[in-house]
C-alpha positions in Angstrom: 200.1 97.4 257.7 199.9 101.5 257.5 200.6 103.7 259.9 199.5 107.3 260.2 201.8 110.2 261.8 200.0 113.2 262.9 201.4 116.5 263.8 201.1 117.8 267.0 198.4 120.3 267.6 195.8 119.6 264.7 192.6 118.5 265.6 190.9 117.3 262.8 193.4 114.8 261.9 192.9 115.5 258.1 195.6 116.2 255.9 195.1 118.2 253.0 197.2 116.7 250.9 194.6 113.1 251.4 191.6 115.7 250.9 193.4 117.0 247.5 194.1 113.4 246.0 190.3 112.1 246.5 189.0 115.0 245.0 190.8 114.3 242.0 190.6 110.9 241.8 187.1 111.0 240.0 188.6 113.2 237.7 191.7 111.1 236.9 189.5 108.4 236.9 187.2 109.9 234.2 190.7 111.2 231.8 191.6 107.6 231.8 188.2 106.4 230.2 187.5 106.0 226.2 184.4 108.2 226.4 186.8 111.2 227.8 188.7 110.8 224.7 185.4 111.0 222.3 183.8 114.0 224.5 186.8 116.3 224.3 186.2 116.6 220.3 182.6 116.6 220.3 182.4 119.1 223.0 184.9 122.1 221.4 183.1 121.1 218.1 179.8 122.1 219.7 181.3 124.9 221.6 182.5 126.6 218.4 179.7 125.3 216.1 177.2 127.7 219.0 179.6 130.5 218.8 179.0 130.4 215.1 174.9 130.8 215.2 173.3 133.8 214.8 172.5 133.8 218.5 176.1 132.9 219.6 177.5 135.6 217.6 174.6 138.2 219.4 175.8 136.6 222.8 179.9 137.7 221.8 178.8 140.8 221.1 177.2 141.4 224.2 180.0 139.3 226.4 182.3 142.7 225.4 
């Protein structure tokens, strides 16, 4: 059984500690699956391989 203590004087009811932990469960979740482990390499290789076109360097240059 689970009981629930509320502080005085809040209406909503919500803590934001409860709000905090589902929004990160889908992340969590997502970290703990095999594709995360295969995107995280194949997305910084296609992160630097853009930087390294001819438009990506045009697109640096105009970033500073």
């Amino acid at each position: 059984m689970t009981t629930a203590t509320f502080q005085p004087g809040t209406d909503h009811h919500v803590s934001t500690d409860a709000l905090h932990a589902v929004a990160e469960f889908p992340v969590a979740w997502f970290e703990a699956t095999p594709a995360y482990l295969v995107l995280r390499p194949v997305a910084a290789f296609l992160r630097e391989w853009l930087a390294a076109t001819p438009a990506g360097i045009v697109f640096g240059l105009l970033k500073r």
